[in-house]
C-alpha positions, 0 to 999 in steps of 0.5 A: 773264951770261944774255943777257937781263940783257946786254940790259937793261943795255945798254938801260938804258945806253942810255936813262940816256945819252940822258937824260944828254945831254938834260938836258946841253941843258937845265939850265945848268951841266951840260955834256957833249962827247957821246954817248960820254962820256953813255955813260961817265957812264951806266956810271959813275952805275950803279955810283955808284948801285949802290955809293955810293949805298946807303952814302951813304944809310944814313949820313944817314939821320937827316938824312932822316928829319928832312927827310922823305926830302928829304935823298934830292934832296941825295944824288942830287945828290952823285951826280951830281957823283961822277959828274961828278968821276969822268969826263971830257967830263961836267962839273957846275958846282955842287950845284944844277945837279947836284940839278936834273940828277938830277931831270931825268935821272930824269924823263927815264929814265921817260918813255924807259923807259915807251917801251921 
């Protein structure tokens, strides 16, 4: 691994962490013990990303083609709560909450990134 690819994903660990214990703060239902454990849920929401993710994505695409790609909010949502289900300190009350987090988690990212 070139030292650059090591950089930018610790970089991106970093900023999905951060923006997974803000959004701990502001959505209820979504709770977090701390920054260690938005670290794990990080790397485990890149993975999900990575892997599941796609796979989850081509298996509804009928139902996201007919609700104009809003299915998409769903399936993030599901995500998050793989990656709740998947580490512990992270814990996601409901599919709601988990779609509202993704959302967040996003927006969050964003800014953070267009920071960096």
């Amino acid at each position: 691994m070139k030292s650059e690819t090591k950089e930018g994903f610790l970089t991106r660990t970093l900023i999905n962490a951060v923006s997974i214990y803000i959004t701990a703060g502001i959505v209820k239902g979504v709770n977090i013990s701390g920054f260690g454990a938005a670290i794990v849920a990080s790397v485990v929401l890149g993975f999900v990303n990575a892997v599941i993710s796609p796979i989850l994505k081509f298996l509804s695409l009928p139902i996201n083609i007919l609700t104009l790609g809003l299915f998409t909010f769903i399936i993030n949502g599901v995500s998050v709560l793989i990656v709740s289900a998947a580490t512990s300190g992270f814990y996601v009350s409901n599919l709601g909450s988990a779609i509202i987090a993704s959302i967040i988690i996003s927006i969050i990212s964003s800014i953070i990134s267009f920071f960096i």
